[in-house]
C-alpha positions as CSV (number, residue, x, y, z in Angstrom):
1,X,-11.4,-6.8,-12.3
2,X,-9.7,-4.5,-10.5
3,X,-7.0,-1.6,-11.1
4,X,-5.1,0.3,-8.8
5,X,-3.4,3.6,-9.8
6,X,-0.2,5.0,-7.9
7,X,-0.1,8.5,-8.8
8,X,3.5,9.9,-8.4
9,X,2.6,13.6,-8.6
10,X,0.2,15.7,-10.3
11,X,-0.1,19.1,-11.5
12,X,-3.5,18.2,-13.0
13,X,-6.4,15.6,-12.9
14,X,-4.7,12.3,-11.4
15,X,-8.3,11.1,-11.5
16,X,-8.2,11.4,-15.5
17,X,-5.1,10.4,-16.1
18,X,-6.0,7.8,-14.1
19,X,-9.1,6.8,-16.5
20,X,-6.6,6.6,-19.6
21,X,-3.6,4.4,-18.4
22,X,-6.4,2.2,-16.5
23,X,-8.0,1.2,-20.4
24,X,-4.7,1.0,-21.9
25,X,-3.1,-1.1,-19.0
26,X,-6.3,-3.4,-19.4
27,X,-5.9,-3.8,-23.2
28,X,-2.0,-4.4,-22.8
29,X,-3.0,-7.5,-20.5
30,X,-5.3,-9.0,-23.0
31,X,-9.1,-7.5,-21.1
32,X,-11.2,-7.9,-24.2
33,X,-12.7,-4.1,-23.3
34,X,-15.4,-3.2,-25.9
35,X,-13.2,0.5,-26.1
36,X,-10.8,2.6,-24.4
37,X,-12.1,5.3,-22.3
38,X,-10.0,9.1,-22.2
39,X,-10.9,11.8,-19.3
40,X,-10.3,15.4,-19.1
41,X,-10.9,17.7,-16.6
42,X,-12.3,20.8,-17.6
43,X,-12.3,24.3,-15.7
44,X,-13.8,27.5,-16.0
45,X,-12.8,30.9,-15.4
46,X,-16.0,33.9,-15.3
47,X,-16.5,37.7,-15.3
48,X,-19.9,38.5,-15.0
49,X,-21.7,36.6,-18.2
50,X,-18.0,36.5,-19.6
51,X,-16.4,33.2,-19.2
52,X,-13.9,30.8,-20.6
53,X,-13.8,27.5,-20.5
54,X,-10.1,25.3,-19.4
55,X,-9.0,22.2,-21.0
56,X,-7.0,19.5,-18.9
57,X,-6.5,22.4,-15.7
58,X,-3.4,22.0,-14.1
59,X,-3.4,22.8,-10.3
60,X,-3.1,25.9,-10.1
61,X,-6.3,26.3,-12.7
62,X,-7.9,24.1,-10.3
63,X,-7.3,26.4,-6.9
64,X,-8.1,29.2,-8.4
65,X,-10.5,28.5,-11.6
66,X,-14.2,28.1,-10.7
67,X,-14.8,24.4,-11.3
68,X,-13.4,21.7,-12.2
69,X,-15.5,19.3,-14.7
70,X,-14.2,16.1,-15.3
71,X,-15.6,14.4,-17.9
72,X,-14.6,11.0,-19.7
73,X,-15.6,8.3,-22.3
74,X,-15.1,7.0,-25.5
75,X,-15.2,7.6,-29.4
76,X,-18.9,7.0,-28.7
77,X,-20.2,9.0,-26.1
78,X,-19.5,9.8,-21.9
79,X,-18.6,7.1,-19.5
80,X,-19.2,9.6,-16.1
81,X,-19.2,12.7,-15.0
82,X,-18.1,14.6,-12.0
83,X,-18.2,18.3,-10.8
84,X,-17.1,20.0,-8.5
85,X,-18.1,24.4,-8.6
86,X,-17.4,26.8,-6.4
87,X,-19.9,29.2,-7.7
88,X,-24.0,29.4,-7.3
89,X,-24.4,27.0,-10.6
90,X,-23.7,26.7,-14.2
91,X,-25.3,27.8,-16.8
92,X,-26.8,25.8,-19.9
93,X,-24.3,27.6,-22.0
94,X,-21.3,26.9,-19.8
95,X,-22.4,23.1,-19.7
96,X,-23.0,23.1,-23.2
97,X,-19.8,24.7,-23.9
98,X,-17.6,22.5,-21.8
99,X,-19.0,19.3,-22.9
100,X,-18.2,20.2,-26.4
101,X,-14.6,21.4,-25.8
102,X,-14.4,18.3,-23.3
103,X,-15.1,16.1,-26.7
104,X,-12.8,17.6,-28.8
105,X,-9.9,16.9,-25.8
106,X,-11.1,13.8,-25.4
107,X,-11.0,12.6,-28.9
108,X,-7.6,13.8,-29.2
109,X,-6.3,11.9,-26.3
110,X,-7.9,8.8,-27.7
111,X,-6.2,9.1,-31.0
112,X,-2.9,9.1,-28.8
113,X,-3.7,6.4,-27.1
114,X,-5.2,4.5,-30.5
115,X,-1.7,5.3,-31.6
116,X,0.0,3.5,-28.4
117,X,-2.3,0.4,-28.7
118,X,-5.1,0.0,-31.0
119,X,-6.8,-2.9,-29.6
120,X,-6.5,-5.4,-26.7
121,X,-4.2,-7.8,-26.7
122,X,-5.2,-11.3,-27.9
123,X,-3.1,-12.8,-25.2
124,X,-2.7,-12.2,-22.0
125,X,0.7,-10.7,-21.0
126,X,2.9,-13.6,-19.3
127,X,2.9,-10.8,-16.4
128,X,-0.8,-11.2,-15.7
129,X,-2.0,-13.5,-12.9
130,X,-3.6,-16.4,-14.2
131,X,-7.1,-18.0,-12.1
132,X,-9.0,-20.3,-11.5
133,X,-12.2,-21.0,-9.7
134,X,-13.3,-24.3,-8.9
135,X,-15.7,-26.1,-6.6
136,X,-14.4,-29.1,-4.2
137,X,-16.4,-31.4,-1.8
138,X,-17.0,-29.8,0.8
139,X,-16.4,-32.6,3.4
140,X,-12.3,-32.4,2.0
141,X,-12.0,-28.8,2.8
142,X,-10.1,-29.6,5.5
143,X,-8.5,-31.9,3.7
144,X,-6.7,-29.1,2.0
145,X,-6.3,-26.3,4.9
146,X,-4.7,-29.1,6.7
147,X,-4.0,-28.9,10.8
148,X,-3.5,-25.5,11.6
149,X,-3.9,-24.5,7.9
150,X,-0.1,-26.3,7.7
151,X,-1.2,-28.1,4.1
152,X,-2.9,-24.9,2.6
153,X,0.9,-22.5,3.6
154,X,2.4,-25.2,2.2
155,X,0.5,-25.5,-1.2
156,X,0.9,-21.7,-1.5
157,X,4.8,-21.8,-0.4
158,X,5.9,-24.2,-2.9
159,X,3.9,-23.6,-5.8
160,X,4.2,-19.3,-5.8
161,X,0.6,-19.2,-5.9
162,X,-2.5,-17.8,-4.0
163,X,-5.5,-19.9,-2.4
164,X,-8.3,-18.7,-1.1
165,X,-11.3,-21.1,0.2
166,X,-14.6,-20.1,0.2
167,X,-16.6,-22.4,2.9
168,X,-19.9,-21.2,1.8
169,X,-19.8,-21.9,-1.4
170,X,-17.6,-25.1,-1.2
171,X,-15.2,-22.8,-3.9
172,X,-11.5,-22.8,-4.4
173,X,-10.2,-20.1,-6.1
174,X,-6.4,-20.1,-7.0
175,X,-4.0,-17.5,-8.7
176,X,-0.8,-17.6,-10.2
177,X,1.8,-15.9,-12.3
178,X,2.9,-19.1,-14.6
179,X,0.8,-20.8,-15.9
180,X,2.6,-24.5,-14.9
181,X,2.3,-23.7,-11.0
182,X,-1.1,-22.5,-11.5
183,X,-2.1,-26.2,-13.3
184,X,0.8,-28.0,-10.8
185,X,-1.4,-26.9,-7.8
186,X,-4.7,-27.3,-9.2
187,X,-3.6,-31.2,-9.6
188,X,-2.7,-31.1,-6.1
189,X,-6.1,-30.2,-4.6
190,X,-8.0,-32.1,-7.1
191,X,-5.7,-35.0,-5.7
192,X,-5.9,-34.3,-2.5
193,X,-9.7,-33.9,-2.3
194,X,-10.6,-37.1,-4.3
195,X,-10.5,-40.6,-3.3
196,X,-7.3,-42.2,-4.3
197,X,-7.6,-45.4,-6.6
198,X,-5.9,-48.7,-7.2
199,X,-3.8,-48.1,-10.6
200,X,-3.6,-44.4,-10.4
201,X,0.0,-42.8,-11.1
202,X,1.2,-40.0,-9.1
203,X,4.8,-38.5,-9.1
204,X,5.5,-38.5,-5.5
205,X,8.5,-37.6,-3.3
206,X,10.1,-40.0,-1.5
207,X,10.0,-39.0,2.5
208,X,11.4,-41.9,4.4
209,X,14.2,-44.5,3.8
210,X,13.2,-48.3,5.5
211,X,15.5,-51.5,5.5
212,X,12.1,-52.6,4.4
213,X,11.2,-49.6,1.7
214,X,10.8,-46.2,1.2
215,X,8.2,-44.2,2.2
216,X,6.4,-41.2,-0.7
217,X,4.1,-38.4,-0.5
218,X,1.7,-38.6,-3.2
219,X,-0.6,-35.8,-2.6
220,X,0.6,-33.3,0.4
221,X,-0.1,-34.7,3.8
222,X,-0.7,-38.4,2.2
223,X,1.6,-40.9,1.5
224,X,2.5,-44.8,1.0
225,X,5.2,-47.0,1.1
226,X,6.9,-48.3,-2.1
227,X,8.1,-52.0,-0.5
228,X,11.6,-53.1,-1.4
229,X,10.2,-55.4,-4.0
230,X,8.5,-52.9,-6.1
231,X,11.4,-51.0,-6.6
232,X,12.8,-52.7,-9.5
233,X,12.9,-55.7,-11.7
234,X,15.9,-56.2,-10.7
235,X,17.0,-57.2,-6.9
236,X,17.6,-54.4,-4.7
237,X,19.6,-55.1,-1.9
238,X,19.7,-51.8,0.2
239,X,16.6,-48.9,-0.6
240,X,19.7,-46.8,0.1
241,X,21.8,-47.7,-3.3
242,X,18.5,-46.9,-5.3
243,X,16.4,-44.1,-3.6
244,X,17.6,-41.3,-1.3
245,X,15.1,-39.0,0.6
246,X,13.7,-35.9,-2.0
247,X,13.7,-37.9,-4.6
248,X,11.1,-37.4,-7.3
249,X,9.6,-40.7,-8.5
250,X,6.7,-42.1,-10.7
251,X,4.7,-44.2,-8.5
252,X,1.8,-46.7,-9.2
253,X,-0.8,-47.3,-6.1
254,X,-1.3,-51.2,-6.4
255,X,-3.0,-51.5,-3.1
256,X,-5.1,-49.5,-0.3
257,X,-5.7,-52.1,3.0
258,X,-8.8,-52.0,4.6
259,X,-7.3,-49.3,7.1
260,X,-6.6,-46.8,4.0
261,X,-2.6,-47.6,4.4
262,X,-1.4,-46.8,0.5
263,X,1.2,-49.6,-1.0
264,X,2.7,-48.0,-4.6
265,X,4.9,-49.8,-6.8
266,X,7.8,-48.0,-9.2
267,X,8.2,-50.6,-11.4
268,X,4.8,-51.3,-12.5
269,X,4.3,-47.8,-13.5
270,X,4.1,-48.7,-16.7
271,X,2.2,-52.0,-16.8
């Protein structure tokens, strides 16, 4: 997973402040993290063996303090470490001292945040992306990149989500916001990298009006015709007076001919 920050400004450690809205952002979208994590920068000002130790420096502590010792983790213990000194070293007493003053900050924090949200959520927020990974034949990748990667622009105008092919591992990987374009799309590739089959339904669109019938796109880029015949039980006289083009229709494939032209049927959907 991965968070991005945008700090706005600072007078302090953007890094640790970074640390705790990171955990509680991941627990407010449902990341089962095993606990939150808190950060505080530490500083240090010295006379000789005199010295006090800063908690949470602003920036002015920072420019002028003598280090700057950021330090975060849970309830249980420290996560990471980083320091930066502008002197010849620290001592074990200014280490010890900081780390024990950094604990108490920390375990402060993390009671405010405890207080904010306890736990992660057991859902995922309806603002999270939803994914998922799947593998296709390879030999139908192209199948949905499509000419000039027309059919893959397509799949990602129409259905608000994100597709991303990898060739080496023959993987799909697919993203979206709502949860019905993410499983709308999903159908789509799986449709359009499978071998279509006598007496599978489809909802299709209907393309192209015929005196003869109507043409309608199953899958993106494949389609078949619906012959005036299998319109209706009833007699059709004109395709026009029953179907008009962007119409969406429930469509039966009764027949593939030898050279892979689709017949469908609307009115034996249901037989």
């Amino acid at each position: 997973i991965r968070l991005v920050s945008e700090i706005l400004e600072s007078n302090g450690s953007s890094s640790m402040a970074t640390v705790c809205a990171s955990s509680l952002s991941l627990m407010d979208a449902g990341v089962p993290i095993k606990n939150p994590v808190a950060g505080i920068a530490m500083g240090l000002v010295s006379s000789g063996s005199r010295f006090k130790i800063l908690t949470d420096i602003a920036g002015i502590e920072d420019h002028y303090g003598e280090m700057d010792f950021k330090v975060a983790g849970t309830n249980n213990g420290i996560n990471a470490i980083q320091l930066d000194v502008k002197t010849n070293g620290l001592t074990y007493e200014i280490i010890e001292a900081t780390l024990a003053r950094a604990r108490e900050a920390r375990l402060v924090i993390l009671e405010k945040m405890n207080a904010a949200l306890a736990s992660p959520r057991k859902d995922v927020s309806q603002y999270a992306p939803k994914i998922k990974t799947f593998k296709i034949d390879p030999d139908k990748i192209g199948a949905v990149i499509g000419p000039g990667g027309k059919i893959i622009r397509r799949l990602t105008r129409e259905n608000n989500a994100t597709i991303d092919i990898d060739d080496e591992t023959d993987t799909v990987s697919v993203c979206a916001y709502k949860t019905e374009d993410l499983e709308r799309v999903i159908k789509i590739i799986v449709n359009l990298t499978k071998e279509i089959d006598v007496g599978e339904v489809f909802e299709g669109k209907i393309t192209r009006l015929a005196n003869f019938g109507a043409f309608c796109e199953i899958v993106p880029g494949k389609q078949g015709l619906i012959h005036v015949s299998e319109i209706s039980d009833t007699f059709v006289k004109d395709v026009r007076d029953v179907l008009k083009e962007g119409d969406m229709v429930k469509v039966k494939v009764v027949g593939i001919d030898n050279q892979g032209r689709i017949n469908l049927s609307i009115k034996q959907v249901d037989s």
